[in-house]
C-alpha positions, 0 to 999 in steps of 0.5 A: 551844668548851671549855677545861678548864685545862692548856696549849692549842696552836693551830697552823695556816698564815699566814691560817688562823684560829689568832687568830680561834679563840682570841678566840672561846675567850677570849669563851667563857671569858669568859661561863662564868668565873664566879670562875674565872681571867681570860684575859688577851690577850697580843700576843708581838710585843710581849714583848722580851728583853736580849742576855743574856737570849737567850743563855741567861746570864741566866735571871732576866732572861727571867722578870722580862722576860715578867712585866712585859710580863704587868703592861703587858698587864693594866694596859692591859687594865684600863684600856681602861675608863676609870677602872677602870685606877685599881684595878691597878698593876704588882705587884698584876698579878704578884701576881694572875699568880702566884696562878694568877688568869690564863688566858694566851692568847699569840698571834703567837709566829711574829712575835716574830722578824724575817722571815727570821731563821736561828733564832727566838730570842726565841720559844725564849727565851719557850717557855723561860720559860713550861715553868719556870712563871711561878705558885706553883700548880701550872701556868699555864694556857697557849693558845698561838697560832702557825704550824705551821712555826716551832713544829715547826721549834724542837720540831727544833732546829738547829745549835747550838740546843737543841729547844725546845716548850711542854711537857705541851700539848694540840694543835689543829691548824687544817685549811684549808677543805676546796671545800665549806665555801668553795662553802658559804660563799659561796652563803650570803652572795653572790650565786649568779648572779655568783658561780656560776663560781668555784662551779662551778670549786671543786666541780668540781675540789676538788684545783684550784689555785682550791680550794687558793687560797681554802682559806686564810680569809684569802684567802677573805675578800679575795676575797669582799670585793674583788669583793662591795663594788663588785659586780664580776665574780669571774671573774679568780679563774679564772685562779688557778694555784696556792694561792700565786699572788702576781699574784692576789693582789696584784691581790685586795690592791689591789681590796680597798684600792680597795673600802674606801677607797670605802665608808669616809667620813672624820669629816666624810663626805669621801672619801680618794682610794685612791692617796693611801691606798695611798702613806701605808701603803707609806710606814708599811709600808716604815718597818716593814720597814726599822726594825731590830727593836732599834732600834724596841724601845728607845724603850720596852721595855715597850710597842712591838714591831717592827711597832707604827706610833706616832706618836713613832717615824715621824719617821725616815721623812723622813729621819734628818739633815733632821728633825734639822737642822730641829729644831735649826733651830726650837730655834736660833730660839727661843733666838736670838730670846731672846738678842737679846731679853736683849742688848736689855734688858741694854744699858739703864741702868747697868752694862750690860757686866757684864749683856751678859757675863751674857746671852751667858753664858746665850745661850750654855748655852741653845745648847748645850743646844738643839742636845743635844736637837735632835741626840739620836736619840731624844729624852729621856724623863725628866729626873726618874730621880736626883731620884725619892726627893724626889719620893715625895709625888707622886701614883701612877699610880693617882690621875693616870690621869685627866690621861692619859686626858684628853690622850690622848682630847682631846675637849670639856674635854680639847680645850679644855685642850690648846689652852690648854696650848700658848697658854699654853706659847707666849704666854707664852714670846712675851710675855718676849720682848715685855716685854724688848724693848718693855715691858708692854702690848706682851708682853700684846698679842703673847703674847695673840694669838700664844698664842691662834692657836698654841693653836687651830691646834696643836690643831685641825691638828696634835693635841697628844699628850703621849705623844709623849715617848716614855713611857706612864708618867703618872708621868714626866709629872708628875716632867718638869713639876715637875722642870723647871719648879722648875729654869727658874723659879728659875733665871728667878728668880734671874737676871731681877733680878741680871742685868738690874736688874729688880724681885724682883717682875718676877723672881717673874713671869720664873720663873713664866713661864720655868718652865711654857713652859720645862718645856712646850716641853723636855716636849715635844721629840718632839712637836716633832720630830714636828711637824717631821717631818710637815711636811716628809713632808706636802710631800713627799705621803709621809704626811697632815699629821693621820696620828693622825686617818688612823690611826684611819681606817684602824683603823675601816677594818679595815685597821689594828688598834690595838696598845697605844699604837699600830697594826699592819696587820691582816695581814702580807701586805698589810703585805708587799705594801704595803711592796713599792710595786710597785702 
């Protein structure tokens, strides 16, 4: 297929081959580019905008919106590799898009809205934004993917709102398959003898309610591949009454679930059970479908669209009030046993009421502050936003991507580190505790024990994933360990041998300790809720206890596919039908 530059509009209907057809034309790109521009995959979901970006009052707003999500999309797009992502920052990505270096290939701009809405606003907003030009040559270079009813009905407008379309555009419209080309296909791939009535059924009446079922490619595809895995008979596929009978396809839907699950063994050959599959992705699905779209892009603007499943987002599932009660629970627990520790040490020796006063006044800052962290929706993604000017010497993203890459993949080394990360976070924290109420041997033994078998469970059951914290940015990694960690160990410092009489030596050893478990454990409050969360939603059967290692399952599956720094379901009709749990 040849593209020679300007503006491209695919449209066609749900399931109809405008995505497919535009990565095969970026393939072909691609191979013939030589020193031409580089086309670049764009997800519009993923693309949001401010509220006063999308009433029209802040046209700057709109194009410094669609220039960053352009950035991310290159800078991800780069890294993919590996090292390779060292080579790009945000402002060389939009200088390299306004010196005209990019092909936009812009797909799914029908889901940039919620279902259901009374007028897409955000996809006028983005058409508006690409018709002022985005480059200081002369045109960007477009393809753009999208149903044909939602583009055709802003090229008409509507009450109150203005028509808008990509201006200057050649347009390809996507026909369905016509009862040859689906006859063809199927003889070509399948069995002739088990497949010869539906055959017969489409060639015979090609305007039938069969023909025009199984003339969109994506039911097509179901449906061979829900009666070819198992070898069943496809003779229910008779029984099709229109080219939108819902009971056929659903019954398709949960066939093809039950052949994949079968034919999908987990990493160590194992099997999932099809019902457990089937009720983990109604539970992420039905979370999709009820998360308000804003409240799912807040968390980080830059990466997460409505229909993302990440990690750090599906806590709300077990319910907003329990998780957080619990995790407030978890932090009281740590700072209760802390305090008593503290009021332990502080009544030996002399002046031991004014080292009480100071342990309750340090018991209690401590509370306050668990019980903030606990309770906040969202937990705080940075701590380090006023104190950045004084951080200008720390490394960029471009030398520390290797610290993210590694965290992120956790295999060999990178396994090996997290786990000693969190026994070395959480012994430590153990050992302090011991020291001030036992003494030395006793801190050493119980912190060496408890952080070994902490370390090796948390990794090995739970996964541990610094971008739980909510931010994709390594930089803030770095700021949130030093920021807080200099802050606890001086404090620890400070207080260890004022407060409780103890040497400036054992003082230097508190801070040291108290500042790296501290900055751990603060770093990382929504991996812990996340913890939390999956706790209770693995009592309750809702979701499995390793969801990442399901996730990834479910991606090599083909029943997910991976979106930025997260998932999405492969096709919104089975995301529909799974979040009905009518099944």
């Amino acid at each position: 297929m040849a593209y020679s530059g300007g503006r491209l509009l695919i449209l066609g209907d749900a399931g109809g081959g405008k995505t497919f057809l535009a990565r095969r034309l970026v393939l072909d790109l691609l191979a013939a580019r030589g020193d031409g521009p580089v086309p670049l995959w764009l997800d519009a979901s993923r693309l949001s905008f401010s509220k006063t970006a999308l009433d029209g009052s802040d046209e700057p707003g709109v194009r410094s919106a669609v220039e960053q999500w352009i950035a991310d999309a290159v800078i991800q797009t780069v890294g993919d590799g590996g090292p390779a992502r060292t080579q790009c920052l945000p402002a060389e990505a939009i200088k390299l898009l306004r010196s005209g270096g990019l092909i936009l290939v812009v797909d799914g701009i029908d889901e940039m809205d919620p279902t259901g809405a009374p007028y897409p606003t955000r996809a006028a907003a983005l058409l508006r934004s690409l018709n002022r030009g985005l480059t200081d040559v002369d045109g960007t270079r477009i393809i753009l993917t999208g149903r044909t009813a939602v583009l055709r009905g802003l090229a008409e407008g509507g009450v109150d709102h203005d028509p808008v379309l990509l201006q200057d555009t050649y347009t390809i419209v996507v026909q369905q398959l016509t009862s040859e080309q689906i006859s063809t296909y199927i003889r070509q791939r399948y069995s002739a003898q088990r497949w010869q009535p539906v055959i017969d059924r489409i060639t015979g009446r090609p305007e039938g309610p069969l023909a025009a079922y199984l003339s969109s490619p994506w039911r097509l595809y179901l449906a061979c591949a829900a009666y070819e895995r198992d070898g069943s008979d496809p003779s229910p596929l008779l029984l099709v009454t229109g080219a939108a009978d819902e009971e056929v396809e659903a019954g398709l839907l949960d066939r093809y679930l039950r052949s994949t699950v079968r034919h999908h063994p987990r990493s160590r050959g194992a099997f999932h059970k099809p019902e457990a599959v089937r009720r983990w992705l109604h539970t992420l699905a039905a979370h999709i479908e009820q998360t308000p779209t804003e409240g799912q892009r807040w968390i980080d603007r830059a990466w997460l669209a409505p229909s993302d499943i990440a990690l750090h987002t599906i806590w709300p599932i077990a319910g907003v009030v329990r998780v957080r009660l619990w995790h407030m629970m978890v932090h009281l627990l740590a700072v209760a046993s802390f305090a008593i520790a503290l009021l332990v040490a502080a009544e030996r020796g002399e002046d031991a009421a004014l080292k009480v006063r100071w342990s309750l006044l340090v018991a209690a800052v401590l509370v306050v502050w668990a019980v903030w962290l606990a309770w906040r929706y969202w937990p705080p993604r940075s701590y380090a936003t006023s104190a950045r000017p004084l951080l200008a010497w720390l490394p960029d993203d471009r030398r520390d991507d290797a610290r993210s890459n590694s965290l992120r993949k956790r295999r060999g080394l990178g396994r090996f580190f997290a786990g000693l990360e969190v026994a070395l976070a959480i012994g430590g924290g153990v050992g302090v505790v011991c020291y001030l109420l036992a003494g030395l041997w006793p801190a050493v033994v119980a912190g060496v024990l408890v952080g070994a078998a902490m370390g090796v469970g948390m990794e090995r059951y739970v996964g541990l994933d610094r971008s739980l914290t909510g931010t994709f940015h390594v930089r803030g990694y770095w700021e949130n360990d030093l920021i807080l960690a200099l802050t606890l160990g001086t404090a620890g410092f400070a207080f260890f041998p004022l407060a409780l009489g103890e040497s400036s030596y054992a003082g230097l050893a508190f801070g040291a300790i108290l500042g790296f478990s501290g900055a751990f454990a603060l770093s990382l409050v929504a991996w812990l809720r996340y913890v939390v969360a999956m706790t209770i939603m693995r009592v309750g059967g809702l979701l499995p206890w390793r969801l990442a290692a399901f996730l990834y399952w479910a991606y090599e599956a083909g029943l997910l596919r991976v979106s930025g720094v997260g998932y999405q379901f492969r096709h919104q009709r089975m995301q529909a039908w799974l979040a009905r749990g009518d099944h």
